[in-house]
C-alpha positions as CSV (number, residue, x, y, z in Angstrom):
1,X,154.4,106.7,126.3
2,X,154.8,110.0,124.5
3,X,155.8,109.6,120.8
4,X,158.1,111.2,119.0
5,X,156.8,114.7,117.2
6,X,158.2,113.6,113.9
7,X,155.7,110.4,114.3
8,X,152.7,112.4,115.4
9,X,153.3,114.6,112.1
10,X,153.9,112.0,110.1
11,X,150.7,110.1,111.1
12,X,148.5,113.4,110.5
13,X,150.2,114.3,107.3
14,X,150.1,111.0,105.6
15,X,146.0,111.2,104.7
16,X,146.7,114.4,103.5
17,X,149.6,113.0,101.1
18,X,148.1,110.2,100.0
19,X,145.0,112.4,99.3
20,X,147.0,114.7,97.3
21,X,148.5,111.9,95.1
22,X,145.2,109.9,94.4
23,X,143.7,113.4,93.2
24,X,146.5,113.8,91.3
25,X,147.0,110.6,89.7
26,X,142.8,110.7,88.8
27,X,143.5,114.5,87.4
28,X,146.7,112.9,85.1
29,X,144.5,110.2,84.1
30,X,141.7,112.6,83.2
31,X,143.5,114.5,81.4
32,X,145.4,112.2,79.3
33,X,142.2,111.3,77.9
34,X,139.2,113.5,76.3
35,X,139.3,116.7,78.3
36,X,141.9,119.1,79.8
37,X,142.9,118.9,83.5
38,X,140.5,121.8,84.3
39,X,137.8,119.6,83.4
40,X,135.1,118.6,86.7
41,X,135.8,116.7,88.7
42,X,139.3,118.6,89.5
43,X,138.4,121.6,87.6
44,X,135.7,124.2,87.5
45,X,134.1,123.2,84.1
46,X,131.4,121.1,83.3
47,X,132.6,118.7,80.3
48,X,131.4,116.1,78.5
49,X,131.5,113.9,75.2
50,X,129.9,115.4,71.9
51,X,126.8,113.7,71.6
52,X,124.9,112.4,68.9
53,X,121.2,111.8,67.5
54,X,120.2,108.9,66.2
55,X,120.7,108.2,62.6
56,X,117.4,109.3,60.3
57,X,117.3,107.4,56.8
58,X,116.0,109.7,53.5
59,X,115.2,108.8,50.2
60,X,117.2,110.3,46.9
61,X,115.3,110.9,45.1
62,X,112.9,112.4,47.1
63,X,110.6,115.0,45.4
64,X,106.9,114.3,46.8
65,X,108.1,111.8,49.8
66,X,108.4,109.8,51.8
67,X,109.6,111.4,54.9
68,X,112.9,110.7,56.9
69,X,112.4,107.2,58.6
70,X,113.8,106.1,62.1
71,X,115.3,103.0,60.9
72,X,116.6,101.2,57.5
73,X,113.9,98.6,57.9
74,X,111.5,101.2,58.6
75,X,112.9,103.3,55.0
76,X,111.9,100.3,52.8
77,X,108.5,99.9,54.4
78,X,107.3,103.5,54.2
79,X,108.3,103.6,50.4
80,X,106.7,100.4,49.9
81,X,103.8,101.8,51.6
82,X,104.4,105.7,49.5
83,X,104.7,103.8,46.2
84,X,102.5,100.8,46.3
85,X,98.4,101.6,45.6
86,X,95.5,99.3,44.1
87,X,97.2,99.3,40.6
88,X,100.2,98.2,42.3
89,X,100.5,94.0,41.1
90,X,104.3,93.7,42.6
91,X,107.1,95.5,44.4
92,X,110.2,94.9,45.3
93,X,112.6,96.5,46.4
94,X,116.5,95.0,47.8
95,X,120.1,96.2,48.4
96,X,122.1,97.0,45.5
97,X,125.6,98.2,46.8
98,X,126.1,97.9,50.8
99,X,126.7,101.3,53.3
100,X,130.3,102.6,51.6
101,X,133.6,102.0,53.7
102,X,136.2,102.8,51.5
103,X,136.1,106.6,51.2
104,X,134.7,106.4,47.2
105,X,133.6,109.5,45.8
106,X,129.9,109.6,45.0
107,X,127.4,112.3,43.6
108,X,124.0,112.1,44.9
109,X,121.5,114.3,43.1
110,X,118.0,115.0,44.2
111,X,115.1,116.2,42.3
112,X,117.2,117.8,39.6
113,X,119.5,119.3,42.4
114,X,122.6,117.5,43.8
115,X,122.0,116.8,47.4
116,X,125.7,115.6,48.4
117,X,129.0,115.2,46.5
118,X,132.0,114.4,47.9
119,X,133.5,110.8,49.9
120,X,131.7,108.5,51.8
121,X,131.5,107.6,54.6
122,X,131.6,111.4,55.8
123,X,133.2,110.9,59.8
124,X,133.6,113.8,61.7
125,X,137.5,114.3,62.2
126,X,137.0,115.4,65.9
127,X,134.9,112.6,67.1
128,X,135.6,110.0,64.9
129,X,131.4,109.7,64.5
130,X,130.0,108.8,61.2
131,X,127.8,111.0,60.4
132,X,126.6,110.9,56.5
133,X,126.3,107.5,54.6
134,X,125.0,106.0,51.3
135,X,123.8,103.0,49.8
136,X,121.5,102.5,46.6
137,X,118.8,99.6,45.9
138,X,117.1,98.0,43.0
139,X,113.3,98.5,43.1
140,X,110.9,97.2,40.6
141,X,107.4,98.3,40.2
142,X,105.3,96.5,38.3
143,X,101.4,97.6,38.0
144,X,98.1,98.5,35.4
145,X,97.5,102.3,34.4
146,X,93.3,101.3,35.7
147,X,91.5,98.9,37.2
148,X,90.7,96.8,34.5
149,X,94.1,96.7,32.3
150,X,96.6,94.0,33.0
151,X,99.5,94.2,34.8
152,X,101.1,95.9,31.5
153,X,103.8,98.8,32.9
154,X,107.0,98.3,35.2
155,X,109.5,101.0,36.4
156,X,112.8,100.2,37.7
157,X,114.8,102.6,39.7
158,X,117.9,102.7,41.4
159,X,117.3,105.2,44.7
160,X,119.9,106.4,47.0
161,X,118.9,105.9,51.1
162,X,121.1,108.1,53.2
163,X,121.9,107.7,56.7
164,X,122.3,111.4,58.5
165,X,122.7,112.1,62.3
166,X,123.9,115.6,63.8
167,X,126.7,116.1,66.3
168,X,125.7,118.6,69.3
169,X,126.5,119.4,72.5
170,X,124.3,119.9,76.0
171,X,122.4,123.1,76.2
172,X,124.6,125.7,77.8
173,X,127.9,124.3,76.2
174,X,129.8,124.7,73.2
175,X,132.4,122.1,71.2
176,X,136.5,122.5,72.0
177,X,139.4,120.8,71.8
178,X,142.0,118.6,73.4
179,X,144.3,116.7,72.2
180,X,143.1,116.3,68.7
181,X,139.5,115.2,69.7
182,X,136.7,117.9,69.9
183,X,134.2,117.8,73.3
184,X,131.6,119.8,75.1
185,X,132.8,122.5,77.6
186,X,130.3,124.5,79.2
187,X,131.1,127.7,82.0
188,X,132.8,127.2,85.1
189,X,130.5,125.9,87.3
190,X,128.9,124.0,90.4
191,X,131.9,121.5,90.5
192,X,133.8,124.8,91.2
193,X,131.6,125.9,94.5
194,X,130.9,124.2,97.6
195,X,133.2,122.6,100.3
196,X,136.6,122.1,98.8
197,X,138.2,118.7,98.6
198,X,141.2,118.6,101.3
199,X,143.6,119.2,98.7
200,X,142.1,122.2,97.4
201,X,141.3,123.7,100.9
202,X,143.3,126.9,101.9
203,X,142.2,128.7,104.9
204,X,139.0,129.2,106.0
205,X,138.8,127.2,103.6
206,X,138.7,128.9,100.0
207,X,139.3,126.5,97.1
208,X,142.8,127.2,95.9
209,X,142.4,127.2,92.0
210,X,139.4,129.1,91.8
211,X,139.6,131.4,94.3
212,X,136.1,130.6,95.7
213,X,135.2,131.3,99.2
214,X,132.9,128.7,101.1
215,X,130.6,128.7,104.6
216,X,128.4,126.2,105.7
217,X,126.1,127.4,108.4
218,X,123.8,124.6,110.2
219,X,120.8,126.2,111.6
220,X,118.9,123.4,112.9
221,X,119.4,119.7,113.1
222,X,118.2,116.7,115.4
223,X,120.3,113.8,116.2
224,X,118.3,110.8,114.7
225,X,116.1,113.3,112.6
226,X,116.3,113.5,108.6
227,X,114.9,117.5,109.4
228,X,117.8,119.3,108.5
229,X,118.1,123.4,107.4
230,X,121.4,124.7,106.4
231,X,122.6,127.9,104.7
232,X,125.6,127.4,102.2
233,X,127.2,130.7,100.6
234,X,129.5,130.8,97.9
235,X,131.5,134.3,96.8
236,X,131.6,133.4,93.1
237,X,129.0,133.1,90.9
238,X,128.8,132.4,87.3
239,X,126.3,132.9,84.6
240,X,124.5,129.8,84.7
241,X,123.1,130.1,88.3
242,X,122.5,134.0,88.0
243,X,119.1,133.3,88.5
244,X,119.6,132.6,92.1
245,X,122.3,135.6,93.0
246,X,120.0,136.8,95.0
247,X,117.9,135.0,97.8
248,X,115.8,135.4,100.5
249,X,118.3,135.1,102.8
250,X,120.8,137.3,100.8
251,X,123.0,137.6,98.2
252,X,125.1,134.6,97.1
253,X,123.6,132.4,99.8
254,X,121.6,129.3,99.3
255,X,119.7,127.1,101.3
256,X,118.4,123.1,102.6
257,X,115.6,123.7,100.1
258,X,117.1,126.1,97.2
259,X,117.1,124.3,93.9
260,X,120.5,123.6,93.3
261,X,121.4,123.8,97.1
262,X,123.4,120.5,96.7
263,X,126.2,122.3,94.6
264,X,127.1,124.0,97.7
């Protein structure tokens, strides 16, 4: 029984549709959130969150030490440890005032210098990342000038520990924005090369929004056998794989075992 030519049509074209609306109901979605729609996986540049170190904790004042620290915990310990000696007869050392929340104005100063004025916490408008808080504690140092004194003299302080981390972005990549909210965008890039996804696919095939013309060439395979050697050539290039522009098996081609071979 011969079907209809409108069936036969239908039946081929309907992968293709649905493909077309699932890629395009993933590229909405993507860009509806943190980057533009010519963000990988649909688009041609490589993007991703801002990223973050980890917090370091300092001491203010801080005019002979100790260094950043890690942690809080490990803050208190090391100027336990930079304070304390063998005419130390107690420390202590606890929280006065907890990390700030409210956006209060404080002035920090240093040794003699003022290290930060202005509201705390300080959150990075694009991220929404802390990335500069305060707190102060009570210490109490109670010791004997030598050896043989009593335990006679006592300073009391009230330091500043600051919590600092830096915003960055991968190597290669710098910070933009989209809608409001600030992210890495690097060049266009391997996402852009390759075998195009259906719906991108014109001709033989060339990837419709980037123009980039792709051939895969297999030059030896064995049914059964992992041993595979392929050539893959793209006709766009861009600055981040100039290194390999040129191969041994000419320009703009790559192959099976070319580092970065994969992003055909």
């Amino acid at each position: 029984m011969l079907l209809p030519v409108t069936s036969i049509i239908g039946a081929t074209l309907a992968p293709l549709v649905m493909c077309c609306l699932l890629l395009g109901a993933i590229n909405a979605a993507h860009a509806s959130a943190d980057f533009p729609p010519d963000c990988a996986p649909l688009g041609p540049y490589a993007c991703s969150n801002v990223q973050a170190t980890s917090f370091r904790y300092t001491w203010q004042p801080n005019c002979y030490g100790p260094p950043s620290s890690p942690t809080e915990a490990a803050a208190v310990a090391d100027r336990r440890a930079f304070i304390t000696d063998q005419k130390t007869c107690s420390y202590s050392i606890a929280p006065a005032t907890p990390w700030r929340t409210d956006g209060s104005h404080v002035t920090i100063v240093g040794c003699q210098v003022i290290v930060f004025n202005g509201q705390l916490p300080r959150v990075d408008a694009g991220t929404g990342i802390e990335t500069y808080n305060a707190r102060t504690y009570n210490t109490r140092h109670n010791y004997r000038v030598s050896g043989g004194q009593a335990c006679a003299y006592t300073t009391e302080e009230t330091p500043w520990l600051i919590r600092s981390l830096t915003l960055y972005c991968p190597p290669g990549m710098g910070t933009a924005s989209h809608n409001g909210k600030r992210y890495c965008r690097g060049s266009a890039f391997a996402k852009a090369l390759g075998e195009p996804q259906q719906c991108s696919a014109v001709g033989n095939p060339i990837h419709s929004s980037t123009g980039n013309k792709y051939q895969r060439e297999a030059d030896y395979a064995v049914a059964g056998s992992p041993l595979v050697f392929e050539r893959h050539y793209n006709s766009i290039t861009y600055p981040a794989y100039a290194w390999d522009q040129f191969t041994a098996i000419g320009k703009l081609w790559r192959h099976t075992t070319t580092v970065g071979s994969q992003n055909r």
